[in-house]
DRENFIPA-507944 format. One record per residue (C-alpha): residue number from 1; y, x, z; residue in one letter. Coordinates in steps of 0.02 Angstrom, whole numbers. Example, Ala and Ser with C-alpha at 12.3 -4.5 7.8 and 13.67 -1.06 7.14 Angstrom:
! DRENFIPA-507944
<site 1 <-225 615 390> 'a'>
<site 2 <-53 684 357> 's'>
//
This chain:
! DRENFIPA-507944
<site 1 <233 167 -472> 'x'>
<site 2 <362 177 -641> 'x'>
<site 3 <505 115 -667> 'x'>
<site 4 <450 17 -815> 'x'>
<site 5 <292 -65 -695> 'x'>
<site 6 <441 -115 -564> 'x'>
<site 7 <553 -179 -687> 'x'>
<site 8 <414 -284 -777> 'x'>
<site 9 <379 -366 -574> 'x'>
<site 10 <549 -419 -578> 'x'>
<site 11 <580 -484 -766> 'x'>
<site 12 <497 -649 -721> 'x'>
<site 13 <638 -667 -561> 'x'>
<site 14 <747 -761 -677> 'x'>
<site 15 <657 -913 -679> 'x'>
<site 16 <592 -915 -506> 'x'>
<site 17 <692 -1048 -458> 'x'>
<site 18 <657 -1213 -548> 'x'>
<site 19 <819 -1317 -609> 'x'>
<site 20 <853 -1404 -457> 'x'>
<site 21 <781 -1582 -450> 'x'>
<site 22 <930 -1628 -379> 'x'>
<site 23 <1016 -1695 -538> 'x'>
<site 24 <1027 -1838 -465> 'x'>
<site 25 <953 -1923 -605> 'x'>
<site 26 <790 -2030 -552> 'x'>
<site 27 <785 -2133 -424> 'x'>
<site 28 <977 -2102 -412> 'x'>
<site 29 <1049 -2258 -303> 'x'>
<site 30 <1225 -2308 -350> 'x'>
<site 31 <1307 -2375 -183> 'x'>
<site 32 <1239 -2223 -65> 'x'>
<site 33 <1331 -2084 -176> 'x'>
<site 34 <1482 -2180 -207> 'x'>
<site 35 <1534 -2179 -30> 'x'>
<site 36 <1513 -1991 15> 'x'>
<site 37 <1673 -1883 84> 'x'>
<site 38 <1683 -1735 183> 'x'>
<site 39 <1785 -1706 319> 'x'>
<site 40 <1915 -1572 201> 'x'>
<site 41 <1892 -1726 73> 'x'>
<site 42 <1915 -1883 149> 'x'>
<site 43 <2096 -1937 91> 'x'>
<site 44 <1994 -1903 -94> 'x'>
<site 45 <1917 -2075 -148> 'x'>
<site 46 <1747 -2057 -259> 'x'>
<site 47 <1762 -2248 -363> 'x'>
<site 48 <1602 -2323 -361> 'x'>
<site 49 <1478 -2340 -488> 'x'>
<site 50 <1476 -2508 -574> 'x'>
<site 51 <1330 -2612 -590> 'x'>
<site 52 <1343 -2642 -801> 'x'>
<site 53 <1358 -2458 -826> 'x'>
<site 54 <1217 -2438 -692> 'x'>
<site 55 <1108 -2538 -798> 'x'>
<site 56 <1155 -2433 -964> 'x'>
<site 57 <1110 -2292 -835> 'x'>
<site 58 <953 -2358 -817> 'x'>
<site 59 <903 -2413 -992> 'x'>
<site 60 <939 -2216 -1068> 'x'>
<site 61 <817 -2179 -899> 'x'>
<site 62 <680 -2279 -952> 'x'>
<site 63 <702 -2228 -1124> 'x'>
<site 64 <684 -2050 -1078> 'x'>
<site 65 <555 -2082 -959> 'x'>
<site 66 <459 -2162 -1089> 'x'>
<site 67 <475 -1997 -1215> 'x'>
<site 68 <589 -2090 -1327> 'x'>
<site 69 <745 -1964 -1324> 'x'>
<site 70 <835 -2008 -1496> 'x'>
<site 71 <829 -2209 -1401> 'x'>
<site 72 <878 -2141 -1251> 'x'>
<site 73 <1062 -2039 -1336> 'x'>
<site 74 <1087 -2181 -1436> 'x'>
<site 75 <1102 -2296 -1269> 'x'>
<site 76 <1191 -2164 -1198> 'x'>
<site 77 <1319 -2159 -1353> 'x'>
<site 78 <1339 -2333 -1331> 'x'>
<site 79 <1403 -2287 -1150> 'x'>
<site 80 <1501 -2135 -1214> 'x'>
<site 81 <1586 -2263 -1339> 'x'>
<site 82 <1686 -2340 -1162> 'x'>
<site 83 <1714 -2192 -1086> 'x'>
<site 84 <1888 -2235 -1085> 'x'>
<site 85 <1866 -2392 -964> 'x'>
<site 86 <1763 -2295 -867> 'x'>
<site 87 <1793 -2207 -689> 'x'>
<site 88 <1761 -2016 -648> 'x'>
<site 89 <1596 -2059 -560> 'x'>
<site 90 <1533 -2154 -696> 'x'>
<site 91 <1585 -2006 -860> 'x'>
<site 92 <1506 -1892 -704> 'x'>
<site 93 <1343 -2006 -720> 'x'>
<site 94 <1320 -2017 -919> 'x'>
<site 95 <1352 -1832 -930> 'x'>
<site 96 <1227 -1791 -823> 'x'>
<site 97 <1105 -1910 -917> 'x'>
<site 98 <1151 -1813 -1070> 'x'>
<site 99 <1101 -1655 -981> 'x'>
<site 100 <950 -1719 -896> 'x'>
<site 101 <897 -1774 -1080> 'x'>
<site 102 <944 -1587 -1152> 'x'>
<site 103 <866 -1516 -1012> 'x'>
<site 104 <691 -1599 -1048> 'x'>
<site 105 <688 -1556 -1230> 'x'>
<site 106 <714 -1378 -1195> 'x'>
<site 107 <885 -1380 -1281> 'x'>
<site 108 <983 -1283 -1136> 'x'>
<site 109 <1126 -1235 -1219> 'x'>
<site 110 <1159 -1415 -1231> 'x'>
<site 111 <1107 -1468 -1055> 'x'>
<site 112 <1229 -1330 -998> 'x'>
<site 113 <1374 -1403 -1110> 'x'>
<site 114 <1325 -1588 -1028> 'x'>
<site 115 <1315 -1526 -851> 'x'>
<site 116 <1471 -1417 -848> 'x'>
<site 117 <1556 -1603 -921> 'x'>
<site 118 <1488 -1683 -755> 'x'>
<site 119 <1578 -1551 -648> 'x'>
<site 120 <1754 -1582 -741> 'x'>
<site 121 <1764 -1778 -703> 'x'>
<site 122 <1847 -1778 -508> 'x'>
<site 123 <1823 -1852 -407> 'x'>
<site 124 <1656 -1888 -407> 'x'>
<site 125 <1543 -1886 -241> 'x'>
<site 126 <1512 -1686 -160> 'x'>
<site 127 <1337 -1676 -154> 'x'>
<site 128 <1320 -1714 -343> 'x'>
<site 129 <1455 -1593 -388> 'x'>
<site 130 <1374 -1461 -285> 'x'>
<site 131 <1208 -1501 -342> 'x'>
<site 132 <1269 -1489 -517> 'x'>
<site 133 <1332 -1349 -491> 'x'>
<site 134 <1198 -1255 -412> 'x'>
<site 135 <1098 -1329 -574> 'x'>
<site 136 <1223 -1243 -687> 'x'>
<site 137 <1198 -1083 -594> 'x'>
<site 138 <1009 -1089 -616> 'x'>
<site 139 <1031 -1118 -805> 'x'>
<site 140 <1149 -996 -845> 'x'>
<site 141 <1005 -868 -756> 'x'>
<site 142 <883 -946 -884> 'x'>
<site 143 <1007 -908 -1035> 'x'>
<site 144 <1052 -724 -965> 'x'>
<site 145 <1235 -801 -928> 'x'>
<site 146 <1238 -689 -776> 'x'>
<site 147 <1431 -682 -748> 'x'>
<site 148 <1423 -878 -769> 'x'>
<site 149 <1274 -892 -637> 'x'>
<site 150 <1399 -799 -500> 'x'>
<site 151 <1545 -917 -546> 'x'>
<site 152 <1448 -1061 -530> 'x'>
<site 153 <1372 -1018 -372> 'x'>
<site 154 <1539 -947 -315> 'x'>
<site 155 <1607 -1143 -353> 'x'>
<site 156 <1450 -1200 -239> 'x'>
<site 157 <1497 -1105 -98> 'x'>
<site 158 <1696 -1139 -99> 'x'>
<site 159 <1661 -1315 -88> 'x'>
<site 160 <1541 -1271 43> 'x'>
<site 161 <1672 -1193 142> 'x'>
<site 162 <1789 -1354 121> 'x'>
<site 163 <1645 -1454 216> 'x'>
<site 164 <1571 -1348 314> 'x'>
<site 165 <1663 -1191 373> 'x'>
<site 166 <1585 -1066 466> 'x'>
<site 167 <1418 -1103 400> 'x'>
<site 168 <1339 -979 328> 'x'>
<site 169 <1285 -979 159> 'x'>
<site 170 <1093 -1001 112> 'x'>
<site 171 <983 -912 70> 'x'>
<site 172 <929 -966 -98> 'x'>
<site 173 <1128 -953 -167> 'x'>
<site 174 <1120 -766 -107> 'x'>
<site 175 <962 -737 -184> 'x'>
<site 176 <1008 -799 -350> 'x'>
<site 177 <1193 -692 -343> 'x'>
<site 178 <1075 -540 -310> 'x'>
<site 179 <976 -588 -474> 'x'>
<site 180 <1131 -594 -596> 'x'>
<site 181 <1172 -414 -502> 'x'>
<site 182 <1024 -346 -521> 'x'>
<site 183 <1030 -415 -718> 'x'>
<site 184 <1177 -337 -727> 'x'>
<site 185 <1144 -176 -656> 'x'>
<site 186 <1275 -194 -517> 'x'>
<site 187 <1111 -134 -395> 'x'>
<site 188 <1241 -93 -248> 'x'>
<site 189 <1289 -288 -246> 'x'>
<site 190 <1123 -342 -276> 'x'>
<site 191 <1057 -274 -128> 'x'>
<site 192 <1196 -333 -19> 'x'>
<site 193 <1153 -499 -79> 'x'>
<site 194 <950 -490 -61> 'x'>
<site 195 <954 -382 111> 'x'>
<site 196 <1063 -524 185> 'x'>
<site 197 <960 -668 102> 'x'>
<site 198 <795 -583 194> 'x'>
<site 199 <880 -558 344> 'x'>
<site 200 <919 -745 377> 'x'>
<site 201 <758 -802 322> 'x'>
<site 202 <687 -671 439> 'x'>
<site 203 <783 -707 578> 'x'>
<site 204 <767 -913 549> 'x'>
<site 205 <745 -986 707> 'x'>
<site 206 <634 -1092 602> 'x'>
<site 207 <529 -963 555> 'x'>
<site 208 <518 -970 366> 'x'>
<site 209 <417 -829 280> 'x'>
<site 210 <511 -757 175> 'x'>
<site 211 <474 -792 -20> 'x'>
<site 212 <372 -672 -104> 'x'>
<site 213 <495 -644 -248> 'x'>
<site 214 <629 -605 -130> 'x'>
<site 215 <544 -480 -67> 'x'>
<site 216 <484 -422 -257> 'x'>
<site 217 <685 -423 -288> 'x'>
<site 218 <735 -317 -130> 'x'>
<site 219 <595 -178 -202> 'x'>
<site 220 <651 -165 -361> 'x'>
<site 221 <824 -174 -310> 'x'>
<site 222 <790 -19 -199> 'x'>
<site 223 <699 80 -316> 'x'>
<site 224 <818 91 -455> 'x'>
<site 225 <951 156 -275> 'x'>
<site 226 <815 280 -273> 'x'>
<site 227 <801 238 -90> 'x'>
<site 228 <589 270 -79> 'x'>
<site 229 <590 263 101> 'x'>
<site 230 <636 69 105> 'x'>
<site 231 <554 38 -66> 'x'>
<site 232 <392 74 55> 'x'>
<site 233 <472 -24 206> 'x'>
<site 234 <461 -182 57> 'x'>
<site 235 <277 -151 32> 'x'>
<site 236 <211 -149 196> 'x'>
<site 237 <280 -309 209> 'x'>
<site 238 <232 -394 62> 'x'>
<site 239 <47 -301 84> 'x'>
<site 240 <28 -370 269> 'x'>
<site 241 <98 -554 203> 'x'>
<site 242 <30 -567 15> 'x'>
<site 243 <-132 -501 2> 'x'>
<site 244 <-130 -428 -187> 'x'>
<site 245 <-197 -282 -256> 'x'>
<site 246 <-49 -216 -335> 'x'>
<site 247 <49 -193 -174> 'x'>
<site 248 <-89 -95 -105> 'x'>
<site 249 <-76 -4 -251> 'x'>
<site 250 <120 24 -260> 'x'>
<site 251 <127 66 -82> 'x'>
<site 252 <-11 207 -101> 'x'>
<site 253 <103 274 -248> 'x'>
<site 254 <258 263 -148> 'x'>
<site 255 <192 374 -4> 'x'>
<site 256 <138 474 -134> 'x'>
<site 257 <301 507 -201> 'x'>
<site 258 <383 539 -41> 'x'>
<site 259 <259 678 -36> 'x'>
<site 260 <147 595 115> 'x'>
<site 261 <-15 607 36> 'x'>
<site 262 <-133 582 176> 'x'>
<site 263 <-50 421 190> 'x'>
<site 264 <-78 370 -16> 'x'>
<site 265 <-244 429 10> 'x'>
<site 266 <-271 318 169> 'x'>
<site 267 <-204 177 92> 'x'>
<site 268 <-303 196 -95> 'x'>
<site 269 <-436 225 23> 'x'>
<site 270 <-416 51 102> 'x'>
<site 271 <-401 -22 -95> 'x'>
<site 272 <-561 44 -146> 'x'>
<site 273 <-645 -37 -5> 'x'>
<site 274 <-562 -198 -30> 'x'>
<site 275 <-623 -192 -225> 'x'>
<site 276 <-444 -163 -284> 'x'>
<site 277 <-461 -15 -358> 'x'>
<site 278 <-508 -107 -528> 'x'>
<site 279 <-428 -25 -691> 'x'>
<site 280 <-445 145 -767> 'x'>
<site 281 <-276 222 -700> 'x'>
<site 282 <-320 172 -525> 'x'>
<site 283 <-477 256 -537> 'x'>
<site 284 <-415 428 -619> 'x'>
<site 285 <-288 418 -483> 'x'>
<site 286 <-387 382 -323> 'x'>
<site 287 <-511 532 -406> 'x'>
<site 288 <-363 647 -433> 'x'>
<site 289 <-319 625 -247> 'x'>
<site 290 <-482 642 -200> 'x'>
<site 291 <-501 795 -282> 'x'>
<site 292 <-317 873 -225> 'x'>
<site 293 <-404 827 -56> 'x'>
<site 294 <-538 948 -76> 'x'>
<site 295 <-660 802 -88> 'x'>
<site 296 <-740 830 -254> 'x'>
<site 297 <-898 758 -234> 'x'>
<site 298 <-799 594 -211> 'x'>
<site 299 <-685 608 -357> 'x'>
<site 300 <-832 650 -477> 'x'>
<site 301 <-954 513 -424> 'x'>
<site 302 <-801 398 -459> 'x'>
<site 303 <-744 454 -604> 'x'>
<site 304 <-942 439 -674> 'x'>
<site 305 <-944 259 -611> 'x'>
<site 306 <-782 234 -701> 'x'>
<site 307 <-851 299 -848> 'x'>
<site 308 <-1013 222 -861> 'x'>
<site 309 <-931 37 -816> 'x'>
<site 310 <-827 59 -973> 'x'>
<site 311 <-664 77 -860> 'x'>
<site 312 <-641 250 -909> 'x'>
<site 313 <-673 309 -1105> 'x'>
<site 314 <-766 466 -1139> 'x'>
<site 315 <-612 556 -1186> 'x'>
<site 316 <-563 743 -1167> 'x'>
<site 317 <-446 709 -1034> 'x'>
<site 318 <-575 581 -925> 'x'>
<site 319 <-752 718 -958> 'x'>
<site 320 <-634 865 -920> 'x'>
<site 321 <-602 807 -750> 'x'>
<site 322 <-727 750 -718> 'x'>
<site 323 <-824 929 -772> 'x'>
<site 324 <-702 1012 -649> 'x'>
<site 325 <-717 887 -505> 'x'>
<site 326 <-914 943 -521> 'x'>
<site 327 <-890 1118 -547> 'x'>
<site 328 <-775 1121 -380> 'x'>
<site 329 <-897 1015 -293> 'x'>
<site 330 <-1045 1171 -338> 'x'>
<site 331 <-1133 1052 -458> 'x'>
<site 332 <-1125 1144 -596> 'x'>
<site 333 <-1301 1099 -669> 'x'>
<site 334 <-1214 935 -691> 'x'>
<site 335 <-1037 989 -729> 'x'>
<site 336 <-1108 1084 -876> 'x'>
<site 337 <-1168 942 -994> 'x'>
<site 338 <-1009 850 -957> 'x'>
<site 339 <-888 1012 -994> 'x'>
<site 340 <-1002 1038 -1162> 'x'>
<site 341 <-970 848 -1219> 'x'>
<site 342 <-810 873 -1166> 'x'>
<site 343 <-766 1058 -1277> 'x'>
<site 344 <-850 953 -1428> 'x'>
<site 345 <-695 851 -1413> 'x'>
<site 346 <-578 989 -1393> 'x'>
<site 347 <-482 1063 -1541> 'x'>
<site 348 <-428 1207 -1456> 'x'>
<site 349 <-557 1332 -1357> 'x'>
<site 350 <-510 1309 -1190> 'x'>
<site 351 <-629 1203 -1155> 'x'>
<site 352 <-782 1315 -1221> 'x'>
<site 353 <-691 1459 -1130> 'x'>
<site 354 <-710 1345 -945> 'x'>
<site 355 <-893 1338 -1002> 'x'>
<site 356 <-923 1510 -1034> 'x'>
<site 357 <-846 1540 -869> 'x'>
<site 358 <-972 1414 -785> 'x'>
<site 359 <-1104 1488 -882> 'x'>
<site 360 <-1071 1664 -796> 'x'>
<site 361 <-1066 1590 -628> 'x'>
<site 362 <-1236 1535 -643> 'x'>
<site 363 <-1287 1688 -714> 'x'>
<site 364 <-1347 1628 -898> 'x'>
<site 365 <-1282 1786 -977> 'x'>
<site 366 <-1317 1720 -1175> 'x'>
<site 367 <-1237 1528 -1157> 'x'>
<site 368 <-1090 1635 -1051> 'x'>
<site 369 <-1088 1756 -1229> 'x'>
<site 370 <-1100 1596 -1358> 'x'>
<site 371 <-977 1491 -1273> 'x'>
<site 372 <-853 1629 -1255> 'x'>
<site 373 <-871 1658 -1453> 'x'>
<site 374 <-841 1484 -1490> 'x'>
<site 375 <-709 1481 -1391> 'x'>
<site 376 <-611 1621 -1460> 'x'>
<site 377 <-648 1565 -1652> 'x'>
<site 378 <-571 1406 -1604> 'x'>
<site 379 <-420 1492 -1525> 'x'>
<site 380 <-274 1402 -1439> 'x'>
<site 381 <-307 1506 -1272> 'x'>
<site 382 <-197 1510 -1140> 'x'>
<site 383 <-284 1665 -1071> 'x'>
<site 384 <-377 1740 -1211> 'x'>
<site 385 <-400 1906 -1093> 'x'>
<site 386 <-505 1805 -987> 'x'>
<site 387 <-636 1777 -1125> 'x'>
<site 388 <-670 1959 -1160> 'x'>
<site 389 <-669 2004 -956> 'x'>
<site 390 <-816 1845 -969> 'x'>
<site 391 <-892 1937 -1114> 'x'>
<site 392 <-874 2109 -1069> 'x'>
<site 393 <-968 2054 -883> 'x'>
<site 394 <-1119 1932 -983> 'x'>
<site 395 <-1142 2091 -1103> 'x'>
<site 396 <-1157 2199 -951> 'x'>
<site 397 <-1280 2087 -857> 'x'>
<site 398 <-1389 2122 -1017> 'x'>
<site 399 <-1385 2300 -1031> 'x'>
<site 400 <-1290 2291 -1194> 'x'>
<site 401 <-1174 2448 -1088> 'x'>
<site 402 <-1062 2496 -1259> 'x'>
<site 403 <-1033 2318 -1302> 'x'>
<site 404 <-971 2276 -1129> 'x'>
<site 405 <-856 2410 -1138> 'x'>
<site 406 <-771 2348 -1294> 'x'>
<site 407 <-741 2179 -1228> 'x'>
<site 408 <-680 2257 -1069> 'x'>
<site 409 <-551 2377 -1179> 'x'>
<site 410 <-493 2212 -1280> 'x'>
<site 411 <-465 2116 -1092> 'x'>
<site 412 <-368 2268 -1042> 'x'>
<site 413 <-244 2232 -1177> 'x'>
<site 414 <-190 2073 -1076> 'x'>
<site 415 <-91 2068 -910> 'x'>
<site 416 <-179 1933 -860> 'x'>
<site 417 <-341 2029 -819> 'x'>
<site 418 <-283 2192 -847> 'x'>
<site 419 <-310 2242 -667> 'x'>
<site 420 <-500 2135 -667> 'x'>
<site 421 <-522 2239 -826> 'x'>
<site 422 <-513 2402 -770> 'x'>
<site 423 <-606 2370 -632> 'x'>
<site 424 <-750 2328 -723> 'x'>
<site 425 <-733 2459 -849> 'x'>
<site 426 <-754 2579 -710> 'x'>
<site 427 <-884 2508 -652> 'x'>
<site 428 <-1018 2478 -842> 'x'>
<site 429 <-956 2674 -859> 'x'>
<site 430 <-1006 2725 -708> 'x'>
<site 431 <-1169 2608 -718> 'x'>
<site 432 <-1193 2680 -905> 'x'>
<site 433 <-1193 2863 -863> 'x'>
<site 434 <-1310 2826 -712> 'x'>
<site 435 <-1426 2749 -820> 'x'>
<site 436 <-1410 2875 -970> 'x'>
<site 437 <-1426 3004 -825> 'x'>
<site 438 <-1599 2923 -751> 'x'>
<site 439 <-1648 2910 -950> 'x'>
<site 440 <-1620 3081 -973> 'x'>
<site 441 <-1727 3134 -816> 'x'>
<site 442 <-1848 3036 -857> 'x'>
<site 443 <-1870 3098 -1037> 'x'>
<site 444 <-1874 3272 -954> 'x'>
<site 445 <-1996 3233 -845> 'x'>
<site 446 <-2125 3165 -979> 'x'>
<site 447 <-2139 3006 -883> 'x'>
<site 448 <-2093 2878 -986> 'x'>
<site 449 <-2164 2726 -900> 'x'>
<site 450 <-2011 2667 -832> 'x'>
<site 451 <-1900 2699 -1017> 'x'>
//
């Protein structure tokens, strides 16, 4: 798995949670708010809500409602226009009608500017302020405001601790603090945050499942720790409790790169089986393990499938392989078409040189001879020694003794198969004097049925 695949699972985090619907705006009831106080709060008194501003309320509501904005700020104006005969609860109210507005039209710079207005007017009853302020939080994620989202949230939980000390935080305000970190690239924090967020919803006597994106977050958050080992803890969680291809995938990858590949193959195993082994990368990859496996056979029948379902292309890379896979796997009568479509490709002659080599093996001295020529007119050899030992060995298998023994002298030029060369060079010579030697007998002998 790369970095840039994790961080592209994670970009969408930002707006996983949905601005709260807890603006308080419809269906708000006037009475029930007004008479809120906590326990740290009670000797603050929220006014009430008047029934003539109320009604404004209500008008710039059904305005809205109705998708008539522009009528809906102009009642609202109207309202703004008495602010100053108005109470902290009611300012409180408009604003947030202002933002609610904003909020719906997309303009979010706007519907921040309106909310954070709700949040000055005190008092005003605790559960809208916090709710507002969770709100804020949530849209100054959307904007990238990530130091503002923490403050916010930070503003949540102090009033929190007024009313309810000792409780602990939730989950959903740690979550979103381990966003902004992660935004920021403060990954230490970050995972504080989302390891204690999945905890409590873990250990909920309730027995939530944890949110998918948390989960998503804690990954990503690990891999860029470079902490593999609990990047793979993540996936086996999110593969046992979200069935999707991709973990299956990741978590195959991740074994991989903590160097368990019995494991990566297991699990791409399980993949293919399931069908989600679906795109050309998964493919080459489950064929390269395959083939690192000493399965061959395996990894070229899928990379052929792959191929002929137009998942792979018929590129040098994808027919190389796959003329290897079926040249390890001893099926050389079909690894040779592939390899030659393959070298036509190929600007260098390494290709041609593999195919020469392949040639030799199954003892077709000539195509070994052409292929060998092609591929050193071509050039760009890593081992152009090899080609003349290849040579030197067809041209021997022929008879053609002094030709073999010039490729063999230009092979011995090359460390590479210096030592192969000589070998061999003992060997025609030997083989060429025995055979000049019976030749000469022979011719002695006036029997020349066997010259």
């Amino acid at each position: 798995m790369t970095k840039s695949n994790m961080k592209t699972s994670v970009k969408a985090l930002s707006l996983v949670f949905v601005l709260s619907s807890t603006l308080l705006v419809a269906g708000f009831s006037a009475p029930s708010l007004a008479q809120e106080a906590s326990s740290e709060r009670k000797t603050q008194r929220v006014p009430t809500l008047r029934a003539k501003v109320y009604d404004q309320l209500s008008r710039a509501q059904t305005a809205a409602d109705a998708g008539k904005p522009k009528e809906a700020f102009a009642i609202l104006d109207e309202v703004k226009d008495k602010a100053n005969s108005m109470n902290s609860y009611e300012q409180a109210m408009m604003y947030n009608f202002y933002g609610f507005i904003h909020y719906n039209l997309e303009q979010f710079d706007q519907a921040i500017a309106s909310f954070e207005e709700v949040v000055k007017q005190q008092p005003i009853p605790t559960s809208f302020e916090q709710a507002t302020l969770f709100s804020l939080a949530q849209l100054h994620m959307m904007r990238g405001n990530y130091d503002s989202t923490i403050e916010f949230i930070e503003k949540w939980e102090a009033i929190q601790k007024e009313i309810a000390p000792g409780v602990e935080i939730p989950a959903k305000n740690l979550v979103l603090k381990a966003q902004a970190m992660y935004q920021k690239q403060d990954y230490a924090k970050a995972s504080a945050y989302i390891n204690q967020a999945v905890k409590q919803q873990e250990n909920s006597k309730e027995g939530y499942q944890v949110d998918e994106n948390w989960y998503v977050l804690q990954r990503a958050v690990y891999f860029e720790l470079k902490q593999p080992e609990k990047v793979k803890d993540v996936l086996l969680k999110l593969v046992k409790q979200y069935e999707k291809p991709a973990y299956w995938i990741q978590l195959a990858g991740m074994y991989g790169e903590l160097g368990d590949e019995k494991q990566q193959l297991a699990y791409m195993e399980i993949a293919y089986q399931m069908d989600y082994i679906a795109t050309g990368s998964d493919i080459f990859n489950l064929s390269q393990l395959y083939y690192y496996h000493q399965v061959p056979f395996k990894a070229a029948l899928l990379m052929e499938s792959g191929i002929k379902q137009g998942k792979l292309s018929k590129d040098e890379r994808n027919l190389t392989f796959l003329a290897q896979a079926w040249s390890f796997a001893k099926e050389n009568e079909k690894a040779v078409p592939v390899m030659m479509a393959a070298a036509k490709l190929a600007k260098d002659g390494e290709l041609d040189a593999q195919l020469a080599q392949t040639y030799l093996n199954m003892e077709k001295w000539q195509q070994a001879i052409d292929s060998s020529i092609t591929a050193l007119e071509k050039g760009g050899l890593r081992n152009e020694g090899t080609v003349h030992l290849v040579l030197g060995m067809a041209h021997f298998n022929l008879g053609d003794y002094n030709v073999a023994l010039n490729e063999l002298a230009e092979a011995e030029k090359f460390n590479s198969s210096k030592g192969m060369a000589q070998q061999w060079l003992k060997f025609v010579q030997t083989e060429k004097a025995t055979t000049e030697r019976l030749q000469a007998q022979l011719a002695n002998s006036g029997d020349n049925s066997y010259l």
